[in-house]
Structure formats: C-alpha cells, structure tokens
CHARMM internal coordinates of N, CA and C (Angstrom, degrees):
IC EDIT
DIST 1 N 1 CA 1.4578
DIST 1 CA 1 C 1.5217
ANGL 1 N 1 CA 1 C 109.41
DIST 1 C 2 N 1.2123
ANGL 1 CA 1 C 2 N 113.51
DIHE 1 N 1 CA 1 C 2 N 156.56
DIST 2 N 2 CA 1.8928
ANGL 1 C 2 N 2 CA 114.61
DIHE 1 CA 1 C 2 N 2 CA -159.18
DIST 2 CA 2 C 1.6253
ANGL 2 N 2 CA 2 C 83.65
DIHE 1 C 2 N 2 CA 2 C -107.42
DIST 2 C 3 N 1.3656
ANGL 2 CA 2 C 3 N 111.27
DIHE 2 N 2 CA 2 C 3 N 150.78
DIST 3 N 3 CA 1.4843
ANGL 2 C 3 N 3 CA 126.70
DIHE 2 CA 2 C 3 N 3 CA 160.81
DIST 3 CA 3 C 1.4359
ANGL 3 N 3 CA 3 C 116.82
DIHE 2 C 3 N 3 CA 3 C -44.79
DIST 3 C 4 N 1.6969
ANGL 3 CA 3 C 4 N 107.69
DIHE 3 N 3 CA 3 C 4 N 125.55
DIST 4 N 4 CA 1.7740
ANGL 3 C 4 N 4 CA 89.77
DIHE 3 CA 3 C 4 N 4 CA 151.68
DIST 4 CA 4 C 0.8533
ANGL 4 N 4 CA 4 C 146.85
DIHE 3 C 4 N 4 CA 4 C -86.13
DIST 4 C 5 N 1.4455
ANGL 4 CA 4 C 5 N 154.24
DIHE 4 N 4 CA 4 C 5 N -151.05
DIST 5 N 5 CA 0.8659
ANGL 4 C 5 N 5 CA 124.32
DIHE 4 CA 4 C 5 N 5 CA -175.80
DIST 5 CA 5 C 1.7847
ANGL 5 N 5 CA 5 C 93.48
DIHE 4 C 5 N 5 CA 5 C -162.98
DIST 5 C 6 N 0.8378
ANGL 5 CA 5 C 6 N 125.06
DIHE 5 N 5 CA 5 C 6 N 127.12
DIST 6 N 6 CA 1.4706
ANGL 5 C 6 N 6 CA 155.39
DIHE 5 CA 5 C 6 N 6 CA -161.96
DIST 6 CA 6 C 1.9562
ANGL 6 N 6 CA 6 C 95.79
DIHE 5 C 6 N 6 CA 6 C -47.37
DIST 6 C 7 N 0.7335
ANGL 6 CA 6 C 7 N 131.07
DIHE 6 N 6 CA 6 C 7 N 107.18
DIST 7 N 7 CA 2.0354
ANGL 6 C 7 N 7 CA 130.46
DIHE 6 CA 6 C 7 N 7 CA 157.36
DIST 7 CA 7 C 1.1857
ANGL 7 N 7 CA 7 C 113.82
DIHE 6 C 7 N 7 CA 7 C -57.22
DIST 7 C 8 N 1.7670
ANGL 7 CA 7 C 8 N 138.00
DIHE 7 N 7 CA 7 C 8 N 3.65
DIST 8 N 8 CA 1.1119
ANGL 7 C 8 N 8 CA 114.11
DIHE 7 CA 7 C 8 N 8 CA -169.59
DIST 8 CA 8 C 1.6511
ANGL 8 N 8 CA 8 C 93.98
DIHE 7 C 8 N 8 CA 8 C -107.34
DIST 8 C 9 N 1.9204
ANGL 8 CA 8 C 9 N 88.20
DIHE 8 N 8 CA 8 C 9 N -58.27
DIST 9 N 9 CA 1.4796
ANGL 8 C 9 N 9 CA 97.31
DIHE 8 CA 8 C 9 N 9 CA -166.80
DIST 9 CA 9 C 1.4126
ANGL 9 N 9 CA 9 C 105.92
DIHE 8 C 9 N 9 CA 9 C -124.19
DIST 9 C 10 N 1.5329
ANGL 9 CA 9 C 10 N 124.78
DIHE 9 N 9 CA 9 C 10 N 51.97
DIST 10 N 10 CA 1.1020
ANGL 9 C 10 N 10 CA 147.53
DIHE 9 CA 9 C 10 N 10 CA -173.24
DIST 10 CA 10 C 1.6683
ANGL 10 N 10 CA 10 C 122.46
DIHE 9 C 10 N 10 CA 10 C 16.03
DIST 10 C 11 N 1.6148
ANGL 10 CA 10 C 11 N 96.94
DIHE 10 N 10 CA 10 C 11 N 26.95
DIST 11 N 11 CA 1.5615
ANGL 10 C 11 N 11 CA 96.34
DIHE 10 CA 10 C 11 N 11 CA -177.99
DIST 11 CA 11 C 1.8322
ANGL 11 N 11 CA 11 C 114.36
DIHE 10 C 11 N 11 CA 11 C -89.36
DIST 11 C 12 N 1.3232
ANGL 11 CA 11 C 12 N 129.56
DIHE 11 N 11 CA 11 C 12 N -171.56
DIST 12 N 12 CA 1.2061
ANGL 11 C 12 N 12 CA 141.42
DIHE 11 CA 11 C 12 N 12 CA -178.07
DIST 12 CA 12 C 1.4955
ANGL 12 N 12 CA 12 C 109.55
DIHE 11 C 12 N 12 CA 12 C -59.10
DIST 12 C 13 N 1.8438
ANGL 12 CA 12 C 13 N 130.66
DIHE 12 N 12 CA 12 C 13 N 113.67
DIST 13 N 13 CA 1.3518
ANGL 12 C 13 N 13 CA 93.74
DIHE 12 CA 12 C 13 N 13 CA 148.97
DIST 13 CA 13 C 1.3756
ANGL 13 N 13 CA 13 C 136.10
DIHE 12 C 13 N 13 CA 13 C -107.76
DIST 13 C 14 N 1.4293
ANGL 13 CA 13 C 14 N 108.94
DIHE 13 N 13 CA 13 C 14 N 167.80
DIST 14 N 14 CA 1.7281
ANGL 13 C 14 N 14 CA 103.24
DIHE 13 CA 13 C 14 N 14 CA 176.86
DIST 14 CA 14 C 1.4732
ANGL 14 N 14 CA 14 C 118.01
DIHE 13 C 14 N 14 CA 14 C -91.34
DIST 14 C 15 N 1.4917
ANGL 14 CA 14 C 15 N 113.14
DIHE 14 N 14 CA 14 C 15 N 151.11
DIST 15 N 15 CA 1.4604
ANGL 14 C 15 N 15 CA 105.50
DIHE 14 CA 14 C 15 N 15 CA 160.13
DIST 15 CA 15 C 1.4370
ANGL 15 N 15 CA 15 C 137.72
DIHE 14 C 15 N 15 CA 15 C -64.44
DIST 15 C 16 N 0.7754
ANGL 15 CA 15 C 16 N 144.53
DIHE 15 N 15 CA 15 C 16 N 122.87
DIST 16 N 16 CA 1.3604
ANGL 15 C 16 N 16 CA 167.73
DIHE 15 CA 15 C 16 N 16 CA 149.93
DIST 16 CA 16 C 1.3505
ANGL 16 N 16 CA 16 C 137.62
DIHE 15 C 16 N 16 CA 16 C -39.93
DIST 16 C 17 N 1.5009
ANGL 16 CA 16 C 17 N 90.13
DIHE 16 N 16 CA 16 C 17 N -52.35
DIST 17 N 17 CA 2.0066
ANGL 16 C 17 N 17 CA 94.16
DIHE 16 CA 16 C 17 N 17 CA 168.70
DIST 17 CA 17 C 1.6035
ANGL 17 N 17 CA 17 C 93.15
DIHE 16 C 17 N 17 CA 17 C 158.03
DIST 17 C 18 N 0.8616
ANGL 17 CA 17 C 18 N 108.31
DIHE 17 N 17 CA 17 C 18 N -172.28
DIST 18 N 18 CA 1.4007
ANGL 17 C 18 N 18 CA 123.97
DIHE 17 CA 17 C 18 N 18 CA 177.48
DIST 18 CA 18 C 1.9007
ANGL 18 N 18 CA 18 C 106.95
DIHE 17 C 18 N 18 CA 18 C -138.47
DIST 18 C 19 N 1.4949
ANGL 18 CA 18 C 19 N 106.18
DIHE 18 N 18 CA 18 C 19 N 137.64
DIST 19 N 19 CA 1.5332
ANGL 18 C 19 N 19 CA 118.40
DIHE 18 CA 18 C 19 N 19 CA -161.69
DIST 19 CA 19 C 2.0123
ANGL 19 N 19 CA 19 C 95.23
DIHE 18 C 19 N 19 CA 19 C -129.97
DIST 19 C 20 N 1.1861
ANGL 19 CA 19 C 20 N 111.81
DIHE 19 N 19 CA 19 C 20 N 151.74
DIST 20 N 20 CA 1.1674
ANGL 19 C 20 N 20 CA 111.72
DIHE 19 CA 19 C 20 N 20 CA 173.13
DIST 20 CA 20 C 1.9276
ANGL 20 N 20 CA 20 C 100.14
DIHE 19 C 20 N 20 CA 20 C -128.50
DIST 20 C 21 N 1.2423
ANGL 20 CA 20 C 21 N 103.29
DIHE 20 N 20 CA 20 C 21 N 170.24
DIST 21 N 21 CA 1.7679
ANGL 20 C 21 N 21 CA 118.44
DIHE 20 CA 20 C 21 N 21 CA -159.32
DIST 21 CA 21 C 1.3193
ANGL 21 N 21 CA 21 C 99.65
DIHE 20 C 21 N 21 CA 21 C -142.21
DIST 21 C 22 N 1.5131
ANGL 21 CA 21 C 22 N 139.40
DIHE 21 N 21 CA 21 C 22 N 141.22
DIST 22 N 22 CA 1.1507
ANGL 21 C 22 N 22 CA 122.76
DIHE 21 CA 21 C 22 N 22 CA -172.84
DIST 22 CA 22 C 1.4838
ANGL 22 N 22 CA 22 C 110.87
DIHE 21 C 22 N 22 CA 22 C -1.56
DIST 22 C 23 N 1.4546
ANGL 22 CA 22 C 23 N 117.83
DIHE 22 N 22 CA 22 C 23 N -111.77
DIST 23 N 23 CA 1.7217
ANGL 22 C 23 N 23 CA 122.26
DIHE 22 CA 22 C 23 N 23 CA -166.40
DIST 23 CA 23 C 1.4784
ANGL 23 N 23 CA 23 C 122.30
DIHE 22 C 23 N 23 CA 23 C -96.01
DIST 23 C 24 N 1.5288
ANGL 23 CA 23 C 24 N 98.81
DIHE 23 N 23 CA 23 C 24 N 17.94
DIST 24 N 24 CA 1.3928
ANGL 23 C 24 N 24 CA 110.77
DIHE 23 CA 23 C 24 N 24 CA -170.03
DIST 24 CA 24 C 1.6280
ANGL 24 N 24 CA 24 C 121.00
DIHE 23 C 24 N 24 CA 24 C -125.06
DIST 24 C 25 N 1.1805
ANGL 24 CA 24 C 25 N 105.53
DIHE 24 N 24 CA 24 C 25 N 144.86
DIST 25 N 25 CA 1.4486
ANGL 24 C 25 N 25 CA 98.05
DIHE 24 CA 24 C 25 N 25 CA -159.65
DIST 25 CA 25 C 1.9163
ANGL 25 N 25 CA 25 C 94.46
DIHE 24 C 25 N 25 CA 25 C -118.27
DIST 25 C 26 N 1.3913
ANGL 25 CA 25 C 26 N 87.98
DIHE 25 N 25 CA 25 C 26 N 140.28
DIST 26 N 26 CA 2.1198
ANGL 25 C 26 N 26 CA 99.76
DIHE 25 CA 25 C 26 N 26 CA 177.34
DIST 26 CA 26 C 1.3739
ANGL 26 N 26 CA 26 C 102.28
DIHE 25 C 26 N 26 CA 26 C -136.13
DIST 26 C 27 N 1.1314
ANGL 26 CA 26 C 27 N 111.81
DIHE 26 N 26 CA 26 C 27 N 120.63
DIST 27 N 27 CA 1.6740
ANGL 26 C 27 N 27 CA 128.29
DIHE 26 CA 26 C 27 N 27 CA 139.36
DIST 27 CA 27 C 1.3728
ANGL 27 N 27 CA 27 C 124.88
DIHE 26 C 27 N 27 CA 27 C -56.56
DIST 27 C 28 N 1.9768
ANGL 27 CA 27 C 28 N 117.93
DIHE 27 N 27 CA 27 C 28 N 110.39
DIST 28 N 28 CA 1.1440
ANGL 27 C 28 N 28 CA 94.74
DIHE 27 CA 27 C 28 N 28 CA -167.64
DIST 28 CA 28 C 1.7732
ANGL 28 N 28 CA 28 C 92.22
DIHE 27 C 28 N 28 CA 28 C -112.04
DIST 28 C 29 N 1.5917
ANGL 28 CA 28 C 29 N 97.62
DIHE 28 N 28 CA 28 C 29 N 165.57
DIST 29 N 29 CA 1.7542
ANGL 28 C 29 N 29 CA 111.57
DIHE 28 CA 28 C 29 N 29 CA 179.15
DIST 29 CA 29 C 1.6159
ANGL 29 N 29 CA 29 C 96.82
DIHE 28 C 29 N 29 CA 29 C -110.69
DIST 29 C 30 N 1.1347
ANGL 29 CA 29 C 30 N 103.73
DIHE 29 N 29 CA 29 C 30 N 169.67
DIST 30 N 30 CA 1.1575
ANGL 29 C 30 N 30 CA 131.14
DIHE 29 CA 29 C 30 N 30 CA -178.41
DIST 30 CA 30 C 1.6687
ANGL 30 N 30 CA 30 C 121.11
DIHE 29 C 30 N 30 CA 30 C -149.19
DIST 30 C 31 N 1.1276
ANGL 30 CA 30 C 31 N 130.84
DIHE 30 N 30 CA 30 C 31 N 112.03
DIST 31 N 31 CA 1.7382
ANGL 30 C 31 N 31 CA 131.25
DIHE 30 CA 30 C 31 N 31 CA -174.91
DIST 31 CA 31 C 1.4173
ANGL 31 N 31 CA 31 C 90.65
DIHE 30 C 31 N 31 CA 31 C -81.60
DIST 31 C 32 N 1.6434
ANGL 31 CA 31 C 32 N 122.19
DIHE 31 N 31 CA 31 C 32 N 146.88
DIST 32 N 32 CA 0.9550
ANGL 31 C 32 N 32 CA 148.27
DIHE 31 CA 31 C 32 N 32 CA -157.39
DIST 32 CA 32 C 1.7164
ANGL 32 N 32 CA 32 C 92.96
DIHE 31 C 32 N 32 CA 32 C -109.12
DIST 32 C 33 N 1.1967
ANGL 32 CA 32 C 33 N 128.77
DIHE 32 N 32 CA 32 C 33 N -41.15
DIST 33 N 33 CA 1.2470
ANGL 32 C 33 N 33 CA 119.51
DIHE 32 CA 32 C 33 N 33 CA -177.48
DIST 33 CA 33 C 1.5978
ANGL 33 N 33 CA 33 C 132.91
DIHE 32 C 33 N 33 CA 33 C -99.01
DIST 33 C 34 N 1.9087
ANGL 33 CA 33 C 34 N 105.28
DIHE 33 N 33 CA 33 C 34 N -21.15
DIST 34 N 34 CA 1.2456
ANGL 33 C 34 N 34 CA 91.12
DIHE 33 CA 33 C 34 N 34 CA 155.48
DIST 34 CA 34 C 2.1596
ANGL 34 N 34 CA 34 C 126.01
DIHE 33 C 34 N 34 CA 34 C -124.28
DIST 34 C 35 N 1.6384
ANGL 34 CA 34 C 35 N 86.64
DIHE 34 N 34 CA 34 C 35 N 17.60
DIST 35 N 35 CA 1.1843
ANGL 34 C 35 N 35 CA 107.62
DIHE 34 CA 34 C 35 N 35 CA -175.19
DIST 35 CA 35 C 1.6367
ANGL 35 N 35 CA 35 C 115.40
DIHE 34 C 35 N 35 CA 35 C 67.35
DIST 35 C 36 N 0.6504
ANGL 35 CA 35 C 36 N 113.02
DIHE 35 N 35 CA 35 C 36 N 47.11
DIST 36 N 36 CA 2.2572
ANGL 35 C 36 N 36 CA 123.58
DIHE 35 CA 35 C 36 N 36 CA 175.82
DIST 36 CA 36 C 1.3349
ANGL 36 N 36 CA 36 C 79.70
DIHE 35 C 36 N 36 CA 36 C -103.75
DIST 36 C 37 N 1.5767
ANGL 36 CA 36 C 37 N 101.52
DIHE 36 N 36 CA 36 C 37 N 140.07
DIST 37 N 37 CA 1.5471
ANGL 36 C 37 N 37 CA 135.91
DIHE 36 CA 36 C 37 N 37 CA 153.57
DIST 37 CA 37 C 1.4662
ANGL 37 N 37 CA 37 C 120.74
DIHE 36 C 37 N 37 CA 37 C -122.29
DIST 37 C 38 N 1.4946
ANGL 37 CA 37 C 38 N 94.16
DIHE 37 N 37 CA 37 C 38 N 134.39
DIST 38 N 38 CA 1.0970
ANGL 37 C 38 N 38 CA 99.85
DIHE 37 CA 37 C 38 N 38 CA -174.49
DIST 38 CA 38 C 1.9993
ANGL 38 N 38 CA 38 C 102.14
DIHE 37 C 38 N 38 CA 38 C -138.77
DIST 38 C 39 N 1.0556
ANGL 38 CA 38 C 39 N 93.18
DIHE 38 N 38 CA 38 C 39 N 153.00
DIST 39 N 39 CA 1.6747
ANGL 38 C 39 N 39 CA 119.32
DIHE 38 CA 38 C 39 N 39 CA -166.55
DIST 39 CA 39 C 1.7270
ANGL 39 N 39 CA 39 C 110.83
DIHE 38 C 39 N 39 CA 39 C -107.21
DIST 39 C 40 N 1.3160
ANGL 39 CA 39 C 40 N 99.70
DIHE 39 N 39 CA 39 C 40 N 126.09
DIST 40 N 40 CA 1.7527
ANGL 39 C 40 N 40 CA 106.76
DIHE 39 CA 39 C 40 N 40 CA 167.62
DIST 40 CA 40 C 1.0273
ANGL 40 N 40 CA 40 C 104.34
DIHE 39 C 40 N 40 CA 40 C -141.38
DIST 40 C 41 N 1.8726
ANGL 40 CA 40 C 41 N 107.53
DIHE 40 N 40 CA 40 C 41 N 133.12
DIST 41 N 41 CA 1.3882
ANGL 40 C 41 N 41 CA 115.65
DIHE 40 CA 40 C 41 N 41 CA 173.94
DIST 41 CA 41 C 1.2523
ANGL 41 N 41 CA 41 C 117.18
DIHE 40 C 41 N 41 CA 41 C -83.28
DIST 41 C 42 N 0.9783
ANGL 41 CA 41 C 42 N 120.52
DIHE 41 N 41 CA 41 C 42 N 122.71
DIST 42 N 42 CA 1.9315
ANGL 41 C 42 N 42 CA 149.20
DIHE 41 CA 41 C 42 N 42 CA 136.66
DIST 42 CA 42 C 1.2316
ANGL 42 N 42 CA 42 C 121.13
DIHE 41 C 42 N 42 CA 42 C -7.61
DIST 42 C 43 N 1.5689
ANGL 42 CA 42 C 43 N 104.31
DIHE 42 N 42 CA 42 C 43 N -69.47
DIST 43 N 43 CA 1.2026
ANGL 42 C 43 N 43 CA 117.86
DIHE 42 CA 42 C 43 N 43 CA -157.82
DIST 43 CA 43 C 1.5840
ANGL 43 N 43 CA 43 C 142.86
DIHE 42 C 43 N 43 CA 43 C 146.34
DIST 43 C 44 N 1.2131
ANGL 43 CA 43 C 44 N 144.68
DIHE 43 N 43 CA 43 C 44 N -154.28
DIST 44 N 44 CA 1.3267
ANGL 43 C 44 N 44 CA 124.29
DIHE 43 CA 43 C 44 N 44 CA -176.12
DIST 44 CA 44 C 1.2424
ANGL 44 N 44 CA 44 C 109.72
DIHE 43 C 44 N 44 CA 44 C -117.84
DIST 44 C 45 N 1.5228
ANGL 44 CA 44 C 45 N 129.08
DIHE 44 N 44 CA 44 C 45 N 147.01
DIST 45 N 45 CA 1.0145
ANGL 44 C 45 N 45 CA 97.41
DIHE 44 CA 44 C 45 N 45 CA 166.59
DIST 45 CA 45 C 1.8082
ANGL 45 N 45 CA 45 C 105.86
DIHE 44 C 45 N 45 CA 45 C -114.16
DIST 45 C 46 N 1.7267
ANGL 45 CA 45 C 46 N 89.61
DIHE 45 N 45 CA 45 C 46 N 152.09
DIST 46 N 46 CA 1.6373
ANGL 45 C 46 N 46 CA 103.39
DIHE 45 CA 45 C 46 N 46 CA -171.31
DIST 46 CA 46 C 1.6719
ANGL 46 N 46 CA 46 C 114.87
DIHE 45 C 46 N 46 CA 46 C -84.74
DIST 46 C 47 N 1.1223
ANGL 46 CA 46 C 47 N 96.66
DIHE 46 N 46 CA 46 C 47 N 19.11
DIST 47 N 47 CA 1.7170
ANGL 46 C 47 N 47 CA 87.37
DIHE 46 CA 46 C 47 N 47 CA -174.46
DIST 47 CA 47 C 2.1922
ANGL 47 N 47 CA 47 C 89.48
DIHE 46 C 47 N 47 CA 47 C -112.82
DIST 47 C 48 N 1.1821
ANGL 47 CA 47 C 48 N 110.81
DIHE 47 N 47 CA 47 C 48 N -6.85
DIST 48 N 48 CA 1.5737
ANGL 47 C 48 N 48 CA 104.14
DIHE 47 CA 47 C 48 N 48 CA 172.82
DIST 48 CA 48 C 1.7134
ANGL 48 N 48 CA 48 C 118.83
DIHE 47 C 48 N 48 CA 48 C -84.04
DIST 48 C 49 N 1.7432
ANGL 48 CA 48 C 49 N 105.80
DIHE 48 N 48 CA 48 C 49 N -6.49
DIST 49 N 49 CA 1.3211
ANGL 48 C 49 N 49 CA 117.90
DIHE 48 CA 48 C 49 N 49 CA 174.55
DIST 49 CA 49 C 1.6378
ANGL 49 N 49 CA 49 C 107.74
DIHE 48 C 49 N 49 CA 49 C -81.86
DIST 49 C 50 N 1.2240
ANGL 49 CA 49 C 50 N 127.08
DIHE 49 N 49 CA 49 C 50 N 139.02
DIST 50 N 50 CA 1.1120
ANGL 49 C 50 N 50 CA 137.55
DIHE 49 CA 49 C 50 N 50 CA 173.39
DIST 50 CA 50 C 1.4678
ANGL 50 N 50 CA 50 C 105.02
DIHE 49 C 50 N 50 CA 50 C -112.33
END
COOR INIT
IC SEED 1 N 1 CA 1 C
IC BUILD
C-alpha cells in the first residue's frame, strides 16, 4: 500500500490503530505535524453476520 499523504498540509500520515463501527472496520491516520485525522474503511467484518 502507497503512503498517504496528509489534505491539509500535504505531509506523511501515520497509522494510528484500527477502530471498528457496527460491522465495519476503519483504519485511522493521523499527520504528525498538524494533527488532522483521517479514516479509511477496510472493510467488513464477517464474524458480525449471523
């Protein structure tokens, strides 16, 4: 996967952690220099399907 790259102040971001939402799972970033977070979804997870 290619680096992102920050929308505010176009620098590097880092990962952060990973968070889940009802059945959905997001990886969130975090920019190190002006602190904006930003969230991308992953995906689902299959063990919340019954």
């Amino acid at each position: 996967m290619m680096g992102m790259n920050c929308k505010k102040c176009d620098e590097k971001l880092m990962k952060k952690g990973i968070i889940q939402s009802g059945n959905s799972k997001y990886e969130v970033y975090k920019c190190n220099e002006c602190g904006h977070e930003e969230m991308k979804a992953i995906g689902v997870n299959p063990s919340y399907h019954r």
